[in-house]
N, C-alpha and C positions, 0 to 999 in steps of 0.2 A: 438613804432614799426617802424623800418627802411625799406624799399623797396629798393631792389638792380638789376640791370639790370643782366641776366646773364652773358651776358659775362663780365661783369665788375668785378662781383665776381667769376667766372671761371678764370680772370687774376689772383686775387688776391689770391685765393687758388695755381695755378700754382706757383707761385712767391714766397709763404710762403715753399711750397714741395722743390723746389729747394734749397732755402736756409736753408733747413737742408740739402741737399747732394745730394737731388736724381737729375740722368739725365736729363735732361727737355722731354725726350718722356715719362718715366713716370711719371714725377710732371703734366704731361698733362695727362695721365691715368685716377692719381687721381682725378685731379681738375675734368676731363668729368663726371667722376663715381659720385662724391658728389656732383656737380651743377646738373646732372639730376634728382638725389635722390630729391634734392630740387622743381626741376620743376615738378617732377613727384606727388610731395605734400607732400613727405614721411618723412617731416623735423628734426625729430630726429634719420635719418639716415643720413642727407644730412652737410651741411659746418660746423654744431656743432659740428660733428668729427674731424675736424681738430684741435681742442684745444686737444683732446685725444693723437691725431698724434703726433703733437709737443710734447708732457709731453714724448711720449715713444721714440722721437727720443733721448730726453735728458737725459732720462735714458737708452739709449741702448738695448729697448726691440724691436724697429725697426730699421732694422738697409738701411739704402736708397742706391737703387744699388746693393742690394748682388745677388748673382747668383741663379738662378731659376734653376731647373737643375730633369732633368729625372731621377729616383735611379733603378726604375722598371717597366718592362713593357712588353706588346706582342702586337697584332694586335691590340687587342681588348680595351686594359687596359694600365693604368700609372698610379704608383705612384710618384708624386713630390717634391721635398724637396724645398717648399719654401723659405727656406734663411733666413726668420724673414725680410722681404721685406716688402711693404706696402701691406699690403690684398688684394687692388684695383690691384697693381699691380699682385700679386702670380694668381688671380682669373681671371684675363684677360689671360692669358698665359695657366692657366689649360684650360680656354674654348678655345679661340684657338687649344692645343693639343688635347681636344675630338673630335671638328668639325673635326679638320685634320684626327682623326682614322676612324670617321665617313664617312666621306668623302672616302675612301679606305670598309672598314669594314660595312658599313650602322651602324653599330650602334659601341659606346665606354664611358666606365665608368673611372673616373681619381678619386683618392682620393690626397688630397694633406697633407703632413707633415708640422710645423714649418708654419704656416701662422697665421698670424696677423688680423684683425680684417676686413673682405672685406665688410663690406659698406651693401647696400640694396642686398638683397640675387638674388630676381626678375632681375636686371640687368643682371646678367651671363647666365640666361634660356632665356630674351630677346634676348642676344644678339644670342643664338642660334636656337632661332625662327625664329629673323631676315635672318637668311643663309637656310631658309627652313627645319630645323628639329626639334624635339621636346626635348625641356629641361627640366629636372630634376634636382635639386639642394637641398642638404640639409647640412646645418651648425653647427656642436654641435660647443661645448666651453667644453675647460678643466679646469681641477681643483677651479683657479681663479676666473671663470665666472659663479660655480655652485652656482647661485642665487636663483633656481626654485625649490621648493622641491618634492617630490615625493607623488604620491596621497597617501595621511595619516602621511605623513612627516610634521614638523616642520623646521627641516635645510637643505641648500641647495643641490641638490644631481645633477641636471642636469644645462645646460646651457636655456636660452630660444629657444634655439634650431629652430630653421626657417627650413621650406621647402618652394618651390617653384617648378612649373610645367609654361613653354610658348606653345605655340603650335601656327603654320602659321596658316593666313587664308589669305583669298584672298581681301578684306579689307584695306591692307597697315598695319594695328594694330593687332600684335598679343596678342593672349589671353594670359595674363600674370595673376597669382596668386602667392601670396608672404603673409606667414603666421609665425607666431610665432606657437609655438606648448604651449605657455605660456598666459595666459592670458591677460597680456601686456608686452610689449618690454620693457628691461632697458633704453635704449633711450627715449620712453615717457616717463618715471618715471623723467629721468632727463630734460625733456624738459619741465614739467610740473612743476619743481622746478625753473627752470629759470621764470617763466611766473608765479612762486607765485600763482598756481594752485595746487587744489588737483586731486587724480585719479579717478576714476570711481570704485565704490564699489565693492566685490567680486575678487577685483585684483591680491591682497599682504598681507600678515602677518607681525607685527612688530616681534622685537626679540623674544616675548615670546610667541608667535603663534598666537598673538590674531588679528582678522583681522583689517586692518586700511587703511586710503585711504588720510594719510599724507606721500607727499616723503622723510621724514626727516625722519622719520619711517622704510624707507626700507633701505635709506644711512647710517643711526646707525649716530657715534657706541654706540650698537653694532647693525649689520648689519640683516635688516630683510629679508625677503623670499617671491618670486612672485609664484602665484599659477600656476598648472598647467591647462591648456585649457579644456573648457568645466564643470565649473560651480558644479553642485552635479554631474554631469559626467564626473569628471578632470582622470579619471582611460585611458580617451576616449586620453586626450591631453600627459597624462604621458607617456600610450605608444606608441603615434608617438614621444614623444620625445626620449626614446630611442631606436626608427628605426631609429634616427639623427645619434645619436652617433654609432649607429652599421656601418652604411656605413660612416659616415663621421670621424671616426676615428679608431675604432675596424677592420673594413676593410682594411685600410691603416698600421697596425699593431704598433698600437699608444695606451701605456697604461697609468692608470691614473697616473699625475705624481706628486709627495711630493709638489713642490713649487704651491705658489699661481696666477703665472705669467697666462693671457689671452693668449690662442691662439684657432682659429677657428680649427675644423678641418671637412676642405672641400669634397666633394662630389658632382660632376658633370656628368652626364649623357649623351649622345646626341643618338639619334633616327634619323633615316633617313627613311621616309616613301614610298621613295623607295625598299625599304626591303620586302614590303606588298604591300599597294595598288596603288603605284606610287603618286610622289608628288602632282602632279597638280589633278587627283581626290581626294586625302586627301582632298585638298583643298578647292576642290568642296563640299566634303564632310562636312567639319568643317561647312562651307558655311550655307550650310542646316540646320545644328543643332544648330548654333549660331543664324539663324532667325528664329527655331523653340522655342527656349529659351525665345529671347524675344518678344515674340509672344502670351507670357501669360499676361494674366490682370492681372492691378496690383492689390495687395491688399489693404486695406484701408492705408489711411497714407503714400503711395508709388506713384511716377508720371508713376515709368515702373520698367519694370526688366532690371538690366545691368548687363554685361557682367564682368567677372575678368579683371581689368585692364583698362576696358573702362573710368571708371570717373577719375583713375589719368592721361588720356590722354589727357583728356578735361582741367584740372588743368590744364597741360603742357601748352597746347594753352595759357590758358587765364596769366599763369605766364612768356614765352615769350614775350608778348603783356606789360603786365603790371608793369612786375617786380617779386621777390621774398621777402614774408616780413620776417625779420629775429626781432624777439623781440630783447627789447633793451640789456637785461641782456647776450645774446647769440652774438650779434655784442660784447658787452663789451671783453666778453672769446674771441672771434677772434680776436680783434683788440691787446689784452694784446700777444696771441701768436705770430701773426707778428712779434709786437716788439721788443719779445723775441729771434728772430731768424735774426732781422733787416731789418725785410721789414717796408716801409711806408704802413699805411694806407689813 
């Protein structure tokens, strides 16, 4: 296990984005977006991406630089054509344009087209909790990424599909929740395989449906299938997953399409509680009900109740301070992409 100073690997992410193509404001996008992911504790969202990045700049499924670009819209609403841009990037740029309707409109929904893979879902509802409104986020995956099968399915029919909701409080830290609609993320599966770990049981089906909780199982080939969220209740997780796809691509008028290529298709919300009770009482408000929350005792085998988002914040702290550990097998994949692209490590 390696430990890496943030910004040391914040450089080295920037450095590797660049030298596939992209501008340096957003090779700095990315690298913000995937070294927070990491600090944030979310590590098989965070710098283990970037071995994926590279594979797709070199195959042309990303392409660094292209044009981000409005196709439809009113006060209220945008649809985006992503470009096949880096996801961190397409997903910085949709939020921005919601804040910006919000901002005019108190409230605005964006779906975006033709995006790439954007990273920890939580970041884009942060950052518009950060600007004092409330975010909504939700990410399907098309055809490629249909890994998660359907409650009573066998083969894959949905993506793991993430929602997320932030919301201000007066704190400095907003409430951030960030969830798979799957029972685990394909990124732990694959983080779990680098670490020569297996999964936690009830997760995933191998090929022939049978459940199992080796990652070599779900990688194939042939290729097996992650359950959907909620256990003998997965009916609960299937259908948030496809409320994903309804607003994150069905909305954006995005059908499913023959090839097996990944792309997310996004859904961003923003809220302005101006609209209702005015910001600074929301605030007050949240206030209240965030110290009414943990105000409960805990249960046995628990210290307290916390809040969504409170304990990756506290991670953060102590991985600023300390460093982020990155397994050895996960430096190896990053250190081979650099190389690949001619950065030193």
């Amino acid at each position: 296990m390696k430990v890496i100073m943030a910004d040391e690997l914040r450089r080295l992410i920037a450095g590797i984005v660049r030298a596939c193509g992209a501008p340096p404001e957003e090779a700095d996008i990315v690298a913000d977006e995937l070294v927070e992911t990491n600090l944030m504790g979310f590590d098989s969202h965070g710098a283990l991406r970037i071995v994926q990045y590279v594979g797709e700049v070199a195959s042309g499924k990303i392409v660094p630089g292209a044009p981000i670009a409005i196709v439809q819209e009113t006060a209220v609403s945008a649809i985006v054509d992503c470009g096949h841009n880096f996801g961190a990037v397409s997903a910085d740029r949709m939020a921005r344009i919601a804040l910006e309707k919000a901002a005019g409109s108190h409230m605005a929904c964006v779906t975006g087209r033709r995006s790439r893979h954007v990273g920890r879902l939580g970041a884009w509802v942060q950052q518009i909790a950060e600007q004092g409104m409330i975010g909504l986020a939700f990410a399907g995956g098309y055809k490629g990424g249909h890994v998660v099968a359907p409650w009573g399915g066998r083969e894959g029919r949905l993506a793991t599909n993430p929602l997320a909701y932030a919301a201000p409080t007066g704190g400095g830290q907003p409430i951030v929740f960030d969830m798979a609609t799957s029972m685990i993320a394909e990124g732990s599966i694959r983080l779990a395989r680098n670490k020569g770990e297996t999964v936690p049981p009830g997760c995933m089906l191998d090929a022939e449906g049978r459940p199992s909780v080796a990652p070599d199982d779900f990688y194939g080939p042939p290729r097996g299938t992650i359950l959907p969220f909620g256990g003998a209740h997965g009916y609960k997780g299937f259908g948030l997953g496809l409320l994903v796809d309804l607003l994150g691509s069905v909305l954006a008028g995005v059908s499913i399409p023959d090839d097996t290529d990944y792309t997310n298709g996004l859904c961003l919300i923003a809220i302005d509680p101006d609209a209702f009770v005015g910001r600074e009482r929301f605030v007050r408000l949240m206030d209240e009900w965030c110290a009414y929350i943990v105000s409960c005792p805990p249960a046995p085998g628990f210290e307290a109740v916390q809040l969504p988002g409170a304990p990756n914040f506290r991670v953060k702290e102590r991985r600023l301070r300390d460093g982020i550990p990155i397994d050895d097998a996960t430096w190896a994949a990053i250190a081979e992409a650099a190389r690949s692209v001619g950065c030193a490590v």
